[in-house]
C-alpha positions as CSV (number, residue, x, y, z in Angstrom):
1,X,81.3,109.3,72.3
2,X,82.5,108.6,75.5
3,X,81.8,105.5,77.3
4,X,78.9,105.3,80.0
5,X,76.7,102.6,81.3
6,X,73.5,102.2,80.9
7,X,70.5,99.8,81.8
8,X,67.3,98.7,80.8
9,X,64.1,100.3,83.2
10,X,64.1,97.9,86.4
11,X,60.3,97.1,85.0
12,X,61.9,95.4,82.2
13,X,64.8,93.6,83.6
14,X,62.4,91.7,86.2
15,X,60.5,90.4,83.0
16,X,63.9,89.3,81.8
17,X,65.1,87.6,84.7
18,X,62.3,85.9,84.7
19,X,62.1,84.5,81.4
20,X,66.3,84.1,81.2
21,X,66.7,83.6,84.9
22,X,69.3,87.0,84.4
23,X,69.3,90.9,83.7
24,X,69.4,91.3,79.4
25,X,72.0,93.8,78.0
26,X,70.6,96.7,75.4
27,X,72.1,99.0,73.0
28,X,76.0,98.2,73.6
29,X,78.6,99.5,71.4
30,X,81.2,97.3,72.2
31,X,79.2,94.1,72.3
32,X,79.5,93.4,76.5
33,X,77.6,93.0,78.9
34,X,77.3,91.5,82.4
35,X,74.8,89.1,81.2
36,X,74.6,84.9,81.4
37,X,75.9,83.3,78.6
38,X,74.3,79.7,79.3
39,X,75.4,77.5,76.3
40,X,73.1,74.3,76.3
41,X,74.6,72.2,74.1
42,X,77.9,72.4,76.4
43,X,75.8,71.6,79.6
44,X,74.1,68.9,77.2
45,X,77.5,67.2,76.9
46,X,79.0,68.3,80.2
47,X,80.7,64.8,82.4
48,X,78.8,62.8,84.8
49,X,81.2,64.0,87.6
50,X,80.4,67.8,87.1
51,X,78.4,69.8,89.8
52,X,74.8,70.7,89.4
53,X,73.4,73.9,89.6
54,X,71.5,73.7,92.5
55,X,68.2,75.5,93.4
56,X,68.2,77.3,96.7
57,X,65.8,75.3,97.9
58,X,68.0,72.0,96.5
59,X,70.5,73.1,97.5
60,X,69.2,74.1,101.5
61,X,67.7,70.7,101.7
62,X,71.1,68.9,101.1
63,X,72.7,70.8,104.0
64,X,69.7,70.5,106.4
65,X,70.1,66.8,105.8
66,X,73.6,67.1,106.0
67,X,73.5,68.7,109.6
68,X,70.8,66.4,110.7
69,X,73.4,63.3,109.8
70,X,76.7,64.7,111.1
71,X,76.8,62.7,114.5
72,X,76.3,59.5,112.1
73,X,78.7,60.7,109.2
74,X,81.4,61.4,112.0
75,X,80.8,58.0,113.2
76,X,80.9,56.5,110.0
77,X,84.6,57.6,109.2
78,X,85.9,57.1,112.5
79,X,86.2,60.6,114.1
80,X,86.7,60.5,118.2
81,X,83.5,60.6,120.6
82,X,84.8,64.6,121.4
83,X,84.8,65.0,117.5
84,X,81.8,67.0,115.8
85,X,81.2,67.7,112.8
86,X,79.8,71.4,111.4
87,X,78.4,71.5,107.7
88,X,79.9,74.2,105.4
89,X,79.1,73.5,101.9
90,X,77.7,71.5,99.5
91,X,78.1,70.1,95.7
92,X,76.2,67.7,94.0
93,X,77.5,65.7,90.5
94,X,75.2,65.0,88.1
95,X,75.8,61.5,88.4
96,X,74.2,62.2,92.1
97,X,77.6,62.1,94.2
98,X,77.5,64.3,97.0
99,X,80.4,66.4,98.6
100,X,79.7,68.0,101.4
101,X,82.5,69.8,103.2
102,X,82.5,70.1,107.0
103,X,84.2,72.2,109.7
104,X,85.7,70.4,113.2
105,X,85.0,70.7,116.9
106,X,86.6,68.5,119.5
107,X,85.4,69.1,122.9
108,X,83.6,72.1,121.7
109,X,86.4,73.9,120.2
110,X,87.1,74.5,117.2
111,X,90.0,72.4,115.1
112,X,91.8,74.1,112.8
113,X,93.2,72.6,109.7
114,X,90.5,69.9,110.9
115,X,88.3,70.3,107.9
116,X,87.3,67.5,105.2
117,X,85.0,66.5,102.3
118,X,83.3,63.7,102.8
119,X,82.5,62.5,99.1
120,X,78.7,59.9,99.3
121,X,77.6,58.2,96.0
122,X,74.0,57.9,95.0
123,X,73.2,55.3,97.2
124,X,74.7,56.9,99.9
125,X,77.7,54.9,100.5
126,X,80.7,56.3,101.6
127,X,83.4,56.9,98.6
128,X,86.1,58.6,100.3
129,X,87.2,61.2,102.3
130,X,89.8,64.4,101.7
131,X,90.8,65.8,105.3
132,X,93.2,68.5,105.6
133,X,94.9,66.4,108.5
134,X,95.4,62.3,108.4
135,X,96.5,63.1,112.2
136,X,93.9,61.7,114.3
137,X,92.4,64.9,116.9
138,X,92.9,64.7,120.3
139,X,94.6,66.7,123.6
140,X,95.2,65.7,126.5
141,X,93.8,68.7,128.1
142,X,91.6,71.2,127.1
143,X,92.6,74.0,129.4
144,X,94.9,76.0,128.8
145,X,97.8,77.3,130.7
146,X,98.5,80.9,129.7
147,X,95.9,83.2,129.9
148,X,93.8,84.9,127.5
149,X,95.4,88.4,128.0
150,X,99.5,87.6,127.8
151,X,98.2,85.6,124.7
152,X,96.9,89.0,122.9
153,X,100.1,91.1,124.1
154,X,102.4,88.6,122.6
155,X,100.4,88.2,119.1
156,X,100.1,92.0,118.8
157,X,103.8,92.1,119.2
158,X,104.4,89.1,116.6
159,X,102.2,91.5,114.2
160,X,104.5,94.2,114.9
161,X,107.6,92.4,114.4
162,X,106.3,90.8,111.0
163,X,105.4,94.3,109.8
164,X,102.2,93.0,109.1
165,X,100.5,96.3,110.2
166,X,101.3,99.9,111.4
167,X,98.6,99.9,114.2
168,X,96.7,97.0,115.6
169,X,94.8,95.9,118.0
170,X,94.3,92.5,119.1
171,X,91.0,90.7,119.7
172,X,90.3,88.2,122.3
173,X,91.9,84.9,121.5
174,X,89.8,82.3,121.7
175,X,90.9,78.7,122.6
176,X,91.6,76.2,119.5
177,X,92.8,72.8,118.5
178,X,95.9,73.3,115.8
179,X,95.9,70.3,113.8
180,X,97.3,72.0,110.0
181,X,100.4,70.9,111.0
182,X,102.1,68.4,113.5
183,X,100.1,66.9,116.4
184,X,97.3,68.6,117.0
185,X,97.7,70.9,120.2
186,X,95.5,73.0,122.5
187,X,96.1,76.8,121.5
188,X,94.5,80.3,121.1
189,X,93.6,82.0,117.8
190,X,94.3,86.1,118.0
191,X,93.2,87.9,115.2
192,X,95.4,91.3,115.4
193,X,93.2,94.1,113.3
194,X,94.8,97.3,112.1
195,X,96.2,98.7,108.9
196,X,98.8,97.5,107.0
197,X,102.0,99.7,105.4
198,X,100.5,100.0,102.5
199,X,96.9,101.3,103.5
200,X,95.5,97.9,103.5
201,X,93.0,96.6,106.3
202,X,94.9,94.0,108.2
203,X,93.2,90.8,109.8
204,X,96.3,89.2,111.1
205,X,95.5,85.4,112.6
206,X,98.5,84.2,115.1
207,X,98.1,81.2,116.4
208,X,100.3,80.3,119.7
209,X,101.0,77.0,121.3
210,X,98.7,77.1,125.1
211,X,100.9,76.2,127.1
212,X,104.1,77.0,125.8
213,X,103.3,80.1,123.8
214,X,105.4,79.3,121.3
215,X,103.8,81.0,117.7
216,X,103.0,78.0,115.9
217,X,100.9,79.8,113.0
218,X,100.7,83.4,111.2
219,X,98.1,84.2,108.1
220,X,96.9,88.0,106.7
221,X,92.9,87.0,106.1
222,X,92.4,90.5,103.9
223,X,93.3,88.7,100.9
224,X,94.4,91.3,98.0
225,X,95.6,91.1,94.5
226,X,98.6,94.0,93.2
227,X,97.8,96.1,90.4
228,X,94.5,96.0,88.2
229,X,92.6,98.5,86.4
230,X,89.5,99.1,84.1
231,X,88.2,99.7,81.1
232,X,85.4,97.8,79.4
233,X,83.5,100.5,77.2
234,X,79.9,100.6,76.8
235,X,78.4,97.9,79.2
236,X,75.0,96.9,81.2
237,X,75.0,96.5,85.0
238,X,72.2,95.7,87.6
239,X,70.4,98.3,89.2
240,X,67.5,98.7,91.0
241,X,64.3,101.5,91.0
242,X,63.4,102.8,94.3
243,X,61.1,105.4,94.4
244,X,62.1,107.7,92.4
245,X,65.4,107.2,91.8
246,X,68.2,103.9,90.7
247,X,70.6,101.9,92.9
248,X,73.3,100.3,92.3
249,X,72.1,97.2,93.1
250,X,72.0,94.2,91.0
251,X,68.3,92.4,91.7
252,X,69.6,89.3,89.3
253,X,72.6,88.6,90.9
254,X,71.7,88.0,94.6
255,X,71.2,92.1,94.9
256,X,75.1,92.8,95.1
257,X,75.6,96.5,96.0
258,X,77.8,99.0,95.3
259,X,79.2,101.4,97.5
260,X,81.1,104.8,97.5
261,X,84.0,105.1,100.1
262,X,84.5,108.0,99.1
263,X,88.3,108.1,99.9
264,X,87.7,106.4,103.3
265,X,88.1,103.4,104.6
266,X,85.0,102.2,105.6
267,X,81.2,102.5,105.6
268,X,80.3,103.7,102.2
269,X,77.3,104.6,100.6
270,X,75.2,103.2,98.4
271,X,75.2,104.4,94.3
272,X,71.9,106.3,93.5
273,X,71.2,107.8,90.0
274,X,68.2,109.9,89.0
275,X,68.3,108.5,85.2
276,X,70.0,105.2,85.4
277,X,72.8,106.1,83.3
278,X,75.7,105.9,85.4
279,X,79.3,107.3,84.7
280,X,81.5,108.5,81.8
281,X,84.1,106.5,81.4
282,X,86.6,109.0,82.8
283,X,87.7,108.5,86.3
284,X,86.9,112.2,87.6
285,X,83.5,110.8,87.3
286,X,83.1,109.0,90.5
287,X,80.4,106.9,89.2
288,X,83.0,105.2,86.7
289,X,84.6,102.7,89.0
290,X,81.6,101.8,90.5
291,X,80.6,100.7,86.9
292,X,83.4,98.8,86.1
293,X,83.4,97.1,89.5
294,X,79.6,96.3,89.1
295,X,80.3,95.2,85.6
296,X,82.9,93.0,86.6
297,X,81.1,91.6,90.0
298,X,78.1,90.6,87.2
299,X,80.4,88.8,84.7
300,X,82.0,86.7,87.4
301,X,78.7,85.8,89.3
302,X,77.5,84.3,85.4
303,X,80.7,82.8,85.1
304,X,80.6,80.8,88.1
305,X,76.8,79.9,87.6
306,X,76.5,78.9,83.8
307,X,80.3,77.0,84.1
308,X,80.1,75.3,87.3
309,X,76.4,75.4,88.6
310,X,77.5,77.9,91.0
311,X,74.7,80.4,92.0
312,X,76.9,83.0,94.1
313,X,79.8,83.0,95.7
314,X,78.7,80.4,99.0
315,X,76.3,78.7,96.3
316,X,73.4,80.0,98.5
317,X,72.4,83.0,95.6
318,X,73.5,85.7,97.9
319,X,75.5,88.5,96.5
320,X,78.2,90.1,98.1
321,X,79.3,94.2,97.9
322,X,81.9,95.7,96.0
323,X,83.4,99.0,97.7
324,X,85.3,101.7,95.5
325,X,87.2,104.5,96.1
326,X,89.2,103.3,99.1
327,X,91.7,106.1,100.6
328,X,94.0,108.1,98.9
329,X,96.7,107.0,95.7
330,X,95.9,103.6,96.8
331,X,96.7,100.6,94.6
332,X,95.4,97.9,95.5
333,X,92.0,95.8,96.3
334,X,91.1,93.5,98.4
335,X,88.2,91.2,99.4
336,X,87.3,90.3,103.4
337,X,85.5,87.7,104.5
338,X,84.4,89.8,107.5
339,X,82.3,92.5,105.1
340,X,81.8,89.5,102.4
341,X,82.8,92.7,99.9
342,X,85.5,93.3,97.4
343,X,87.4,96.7,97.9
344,X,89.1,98.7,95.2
345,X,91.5,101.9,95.3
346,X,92.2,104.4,92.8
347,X,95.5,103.9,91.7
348,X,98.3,106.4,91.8
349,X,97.2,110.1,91.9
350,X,94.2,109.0,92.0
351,X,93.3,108.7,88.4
352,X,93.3,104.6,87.8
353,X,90.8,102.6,89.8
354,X,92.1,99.0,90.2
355,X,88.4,98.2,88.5
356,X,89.3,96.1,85.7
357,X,87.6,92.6,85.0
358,X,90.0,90.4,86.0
359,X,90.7,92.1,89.6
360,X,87.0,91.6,89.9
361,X,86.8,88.3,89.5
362,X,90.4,88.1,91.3
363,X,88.7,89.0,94.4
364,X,85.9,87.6,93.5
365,X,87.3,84.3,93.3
366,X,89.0,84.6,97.1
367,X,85.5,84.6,98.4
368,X,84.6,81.2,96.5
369,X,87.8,79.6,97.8
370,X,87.2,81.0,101.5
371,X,83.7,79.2,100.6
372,X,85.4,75.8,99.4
373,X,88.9,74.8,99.4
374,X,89.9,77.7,102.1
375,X,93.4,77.3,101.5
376,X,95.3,79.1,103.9
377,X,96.7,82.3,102.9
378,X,100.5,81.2,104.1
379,X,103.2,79.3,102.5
380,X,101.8,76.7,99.3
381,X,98.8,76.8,100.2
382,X,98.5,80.3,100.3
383,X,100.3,80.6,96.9
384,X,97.9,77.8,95.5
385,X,94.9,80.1,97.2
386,X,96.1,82.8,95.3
387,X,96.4,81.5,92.4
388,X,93.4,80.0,92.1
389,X,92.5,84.3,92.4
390,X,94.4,84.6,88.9
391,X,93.3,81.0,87.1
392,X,89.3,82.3,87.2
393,X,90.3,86.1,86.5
394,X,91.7,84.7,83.3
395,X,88.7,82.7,82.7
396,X,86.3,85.2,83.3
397,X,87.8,87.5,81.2
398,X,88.0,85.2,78.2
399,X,84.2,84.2,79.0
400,X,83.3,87.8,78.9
401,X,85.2,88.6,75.4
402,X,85.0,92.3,76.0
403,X,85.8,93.9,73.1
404,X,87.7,96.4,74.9
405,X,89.6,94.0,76.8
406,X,89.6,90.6,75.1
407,X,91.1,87.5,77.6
408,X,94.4,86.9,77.6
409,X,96.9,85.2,80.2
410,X,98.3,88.0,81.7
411,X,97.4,89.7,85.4
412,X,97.0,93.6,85.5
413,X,97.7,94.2,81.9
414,X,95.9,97.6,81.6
415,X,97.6,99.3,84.2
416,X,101.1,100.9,83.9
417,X,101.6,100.0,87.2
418,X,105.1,98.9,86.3
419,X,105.8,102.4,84.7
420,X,106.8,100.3,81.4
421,X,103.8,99.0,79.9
422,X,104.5,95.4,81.1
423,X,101.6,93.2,82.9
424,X,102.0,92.7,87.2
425,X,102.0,88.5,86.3
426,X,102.1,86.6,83.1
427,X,100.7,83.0,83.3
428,X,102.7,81.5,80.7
429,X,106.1,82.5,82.3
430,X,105.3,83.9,85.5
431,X,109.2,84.7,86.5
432,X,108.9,87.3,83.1
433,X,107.3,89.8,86.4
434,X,110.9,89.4,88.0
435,X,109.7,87.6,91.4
436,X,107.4,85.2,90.9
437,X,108.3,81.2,90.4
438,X,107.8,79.4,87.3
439,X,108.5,75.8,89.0
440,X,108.3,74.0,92.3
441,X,111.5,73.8,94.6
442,X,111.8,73.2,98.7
443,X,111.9,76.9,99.3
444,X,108.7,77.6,97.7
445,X,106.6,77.6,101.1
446,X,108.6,80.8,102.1
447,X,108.0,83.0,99.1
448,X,105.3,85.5,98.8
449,X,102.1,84.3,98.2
450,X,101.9,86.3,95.2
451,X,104.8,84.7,93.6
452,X,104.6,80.9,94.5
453,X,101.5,81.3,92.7
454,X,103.3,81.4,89.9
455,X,103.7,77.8,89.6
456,X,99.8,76.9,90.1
457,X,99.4,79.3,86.8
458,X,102.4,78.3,85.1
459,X,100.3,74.7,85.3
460,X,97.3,76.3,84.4
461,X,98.6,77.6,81.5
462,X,100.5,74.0,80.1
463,X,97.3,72.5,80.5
464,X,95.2,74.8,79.1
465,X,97.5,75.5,75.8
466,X,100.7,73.6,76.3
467,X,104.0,74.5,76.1
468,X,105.9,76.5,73.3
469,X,105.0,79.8,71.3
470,X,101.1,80.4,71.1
471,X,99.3,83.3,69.5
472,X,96.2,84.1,71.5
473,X,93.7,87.5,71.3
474,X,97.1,89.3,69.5
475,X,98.9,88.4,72.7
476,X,102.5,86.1,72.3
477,X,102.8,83.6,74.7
478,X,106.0,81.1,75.0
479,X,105.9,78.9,77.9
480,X,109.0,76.5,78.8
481,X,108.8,73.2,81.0
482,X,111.6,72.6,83.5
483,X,112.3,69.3,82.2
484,X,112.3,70.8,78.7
485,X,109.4,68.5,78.2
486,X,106.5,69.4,75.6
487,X,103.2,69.5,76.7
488,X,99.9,69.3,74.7
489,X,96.6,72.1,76.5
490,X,93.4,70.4,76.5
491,X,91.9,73.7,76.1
492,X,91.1,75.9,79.3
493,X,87.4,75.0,79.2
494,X,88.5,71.6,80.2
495,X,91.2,73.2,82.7
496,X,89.0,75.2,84.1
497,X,86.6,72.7,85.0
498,X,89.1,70.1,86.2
499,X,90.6,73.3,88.7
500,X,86.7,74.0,90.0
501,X,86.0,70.2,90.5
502,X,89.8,70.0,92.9
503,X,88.8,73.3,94.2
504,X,85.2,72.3,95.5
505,X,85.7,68.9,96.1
506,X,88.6,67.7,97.2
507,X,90.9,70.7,98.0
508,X,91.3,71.6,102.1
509,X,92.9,74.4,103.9
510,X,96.0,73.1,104.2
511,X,96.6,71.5,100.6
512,X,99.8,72.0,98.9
513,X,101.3,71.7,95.5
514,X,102.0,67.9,95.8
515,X,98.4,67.5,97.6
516,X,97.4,69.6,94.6
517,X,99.1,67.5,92.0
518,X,97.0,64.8,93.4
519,X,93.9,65.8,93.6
520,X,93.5,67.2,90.2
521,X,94.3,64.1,88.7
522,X,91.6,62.5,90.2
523,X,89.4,65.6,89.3
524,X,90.1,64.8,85.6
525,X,89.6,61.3,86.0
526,X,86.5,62.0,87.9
527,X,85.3,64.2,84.7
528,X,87.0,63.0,81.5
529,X,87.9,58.8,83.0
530,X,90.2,57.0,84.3
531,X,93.3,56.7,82.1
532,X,92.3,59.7,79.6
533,X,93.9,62.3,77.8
534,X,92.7,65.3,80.0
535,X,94.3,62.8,83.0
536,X,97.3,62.5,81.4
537,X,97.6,66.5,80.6
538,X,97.4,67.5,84.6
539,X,100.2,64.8,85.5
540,X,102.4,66.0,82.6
541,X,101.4,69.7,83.4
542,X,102.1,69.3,86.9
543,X,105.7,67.4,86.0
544,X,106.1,70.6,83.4
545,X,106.4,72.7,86.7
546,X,108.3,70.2,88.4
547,X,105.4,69.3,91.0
548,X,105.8,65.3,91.0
């Protein structure tokens, strides 16, 4: 029989969301579906330090309290009378902590690589404070020197020069403060739009000194992941009835759509089926990567909610769009802030859409971090960002225990795209792909994002199963330490959490693999104590990678 999807009647799946607060599965022959896998016992038992799912109305009461109290909050740790704060996001503990993250303005502008989490107990007393800049903001002068036009010319020619795109245009700087590195300067922002070598949409951010014009920042915003592909069998996905017919859209899940690009690169159009039985589990059917991306979109969006009380990917219960069938032989996907969607090609010769699980949560998992830590997609950080991409593609795949693709610790496993059968990254060894790092050295800020993400997974994996030969899902895993040291996992449930808590909490756009270091030790302690053994397991993790 050859795979397909199918759904329960719409009429029926409102009654289930109701009563399960998610869309059921029925009928599956390989046992997976996109549904919620809420274990109660776990969130029984889970740490006092662990976020809360919040309801929408929860949660838009803590931001509108938040934004009402920002002149006081920036009073109260000692920002500058020009300073003002701009709420972004919010996470409640159980224990009642608060962490709300904020955007800067000084003088109006915006500060970039001014952001911070400013972390209130129950009694709402200040605990502490991450900012992604101890400098303290402030310019001499807020006008600027060069003008708005010379400033585009000169980053459309830095995109050129980079070979960051084929074609671009740039948009209007606008005036900034640059405060991720240095002393914080007046400058302009370009954001240099075109299309990349490779086919891929290219948001190119310069940022130039303004008054010197000296480049003092570069970062590609189209975040993409190399080299993933599909298939999960049987499975259940979200759609909707309208009239007559079914769309693609997933009413549980914040209504996230699914488009057809149909070999373009933009627009789309949204899935409709007469019978709600979508696909055949051969990719001439176009219908087929549409399922596997849907499929995927819905495993991820239960992941984050029943693990980390995350209802969507800003926390607001708003779904985003997944987009398939981008150009021609293209292989790759990406996700954009700008759409809020997640973008998949087809693969060479068309024939192998980059739909698998993992990409999907990959990309997925870019718009959570551009929602929280926002680590900038450039030098550690960007590697960190990145990886952060892989650690919850691996999780959501082992959550989802897909019998036709069971979680394992390896990146684009289903996919020759190697032409030898191998994987595109392997967590427990990432240098086994040929590029990518397995530890920490000085030169790690000017590698490939892709690569110095290695060493964030390489972590990922000590802590979550240690070092040494491991059997997992009938995959063979050997993982070394620089030191030679041997390090004992904790299990990746615990990893997983202790990487959301640094991720949502304490982790800013400029945090690097030392920052890193630090602020997931003081997750664990937050989660497990002070002292413990999950503690203990980052730092020696962390040394394991030689990040001390």
């Amino acid at each position: 029989m050859s795979p397909y999807i199918s759904r329960k009647r719409s009429t029926l799946a409102i009654a289930t969301a109701v009563a399960a607060g998610a869309l059921l599965a029925a009928g599956l022959t390989t046992g997976a579906s996109a549904q919620p896998d809420t274990d109660r016992a776990a969130t029984a038992k889970a740490p006092a330090a662990s976020p809360m799912q919040l309801s929408a109305s929860v949660r838009s009461g803590l931001l509108k309290d938040a934004e009402a109290g920002t002149a006081a909050t920036a009073g109260r740790i000692g920002l500058g009378a020009k300073e003002k704060l701009v709420v972004k996001d919010v996470v409640k503990d159980r224990d009642g902590t608060t962490h709300t993250r904020y955007e800067r303005t000084y003088d109006g502008l915006p500060v970039l690589g001014g952001d911070l989490v400013v972390h209130t107990a129950k009694n709402g007393a200040v605990k502490g404070v991450s900012k992604a800049t101890k400098a303290s903001v402030k310019v001499a002068s807020t006008e600027a020197k060069l003008a708005p036009k010379s400033v585009a010319k000169s980053a459309e020619s830095t995109a050129a020069r980079s070979g960051e795109t084929e074609k671009a245009d740039a948009n209007a700087p606008r005036k900034v403060i640059w405060a991720a590195t240095g002393k914080p300067v007046l400058a302009y922002e370009t954001v240099v739009t075109g299309v990349q070598k490779d086919g891929t949409p290219s948001e190119l951010h310069v940022v130039t000194d303004a008054a010197s014009g000296k480049k003092l920042f570069q970062y590609q915003a189209v975040e993409n992941g190399k080299g993933h592909s599909q298939y999960s069998g049987d499975v259940t996905v979200g759609s909707t009835k309208s009239g007559s017919t079914y769309q693609l859209t997933d009413g549980g899940r914040g209504k996230h759509k699914t488009y057809d690009l149909a070999h373009g690169s933009s627009g789309g159009k949204l899935y409709t089926d007469a019978d709600d039985v979508w696909g055949t589990g051969k990719p001439t059917n176009t219908q087929t990567a549409a399922v596997d991306a849907a499929y995927g979109a819905g495993l991820t969006w239960d992941y984050y909610k029943n693990v980390h009380g995350r209802s969507g990917i800003k926390g607001d219960g708003k779904g985003a769009s997944s987009r398939v069938h981008y150009g021609n032989n293209y292989v790759n996907a990406f996700w954009q802030d700008s759409c809020f969607c997640m973008t998949y090609g087809d693969g060479e010769g068309n024939a192998k859409p980059l739909t698998s699980i993992d990409v999907a949560a990959h990309e997925m998992t870019h718009g959570v971090t551009s929602a929280t830590g926002n680590m900038e997609y450039s030098g550690e950080s960007g590697g960190l960002n990145e990886a952060t991409s892989d650690i919850f593609a691996a999780a959501v795949e082992f959550k989802a225990n897909n019998a036709k693709d069971k979680g394992d610790y390896l990146i684009g496993e289903k996919i020759d795209i190697n032409g030898d059968g191998s994987p595109l990254r392997h967590m427990d060894k990432p240098s086994k792909d040929g590029s990518s790092l397995d530890y920490w050295d000085a030169n790690a800020g000017n590698v490939d994002v892709h690569y110095s993400s290695g060493i964030a997974n390489h972590f990922f994996y000590l802590l979550a199963e240690g070092s040494g030969k491991k059997t997992i899902n009938g995959v063979t895993y050997d993982s070394p330490t620089k030191d030679g040291s041997k390090v004992t996992g904790i299990g990746r449930e615990k990893a997983e959490k202790i990487w959301f808590k640094a991720l949502s909490t304490y982790f800013t756009s400029t945090t690097n693999y030392a920052q890193a270091r630090k602020d997931t030790v003081k997750a664990a302690a937050d989660l497990y104590g002070a002292g413990s053994a999950e503690q203990k397991a980052v730092a020696a993790a962390w040394t394991g990678v030689n990040v001390k």
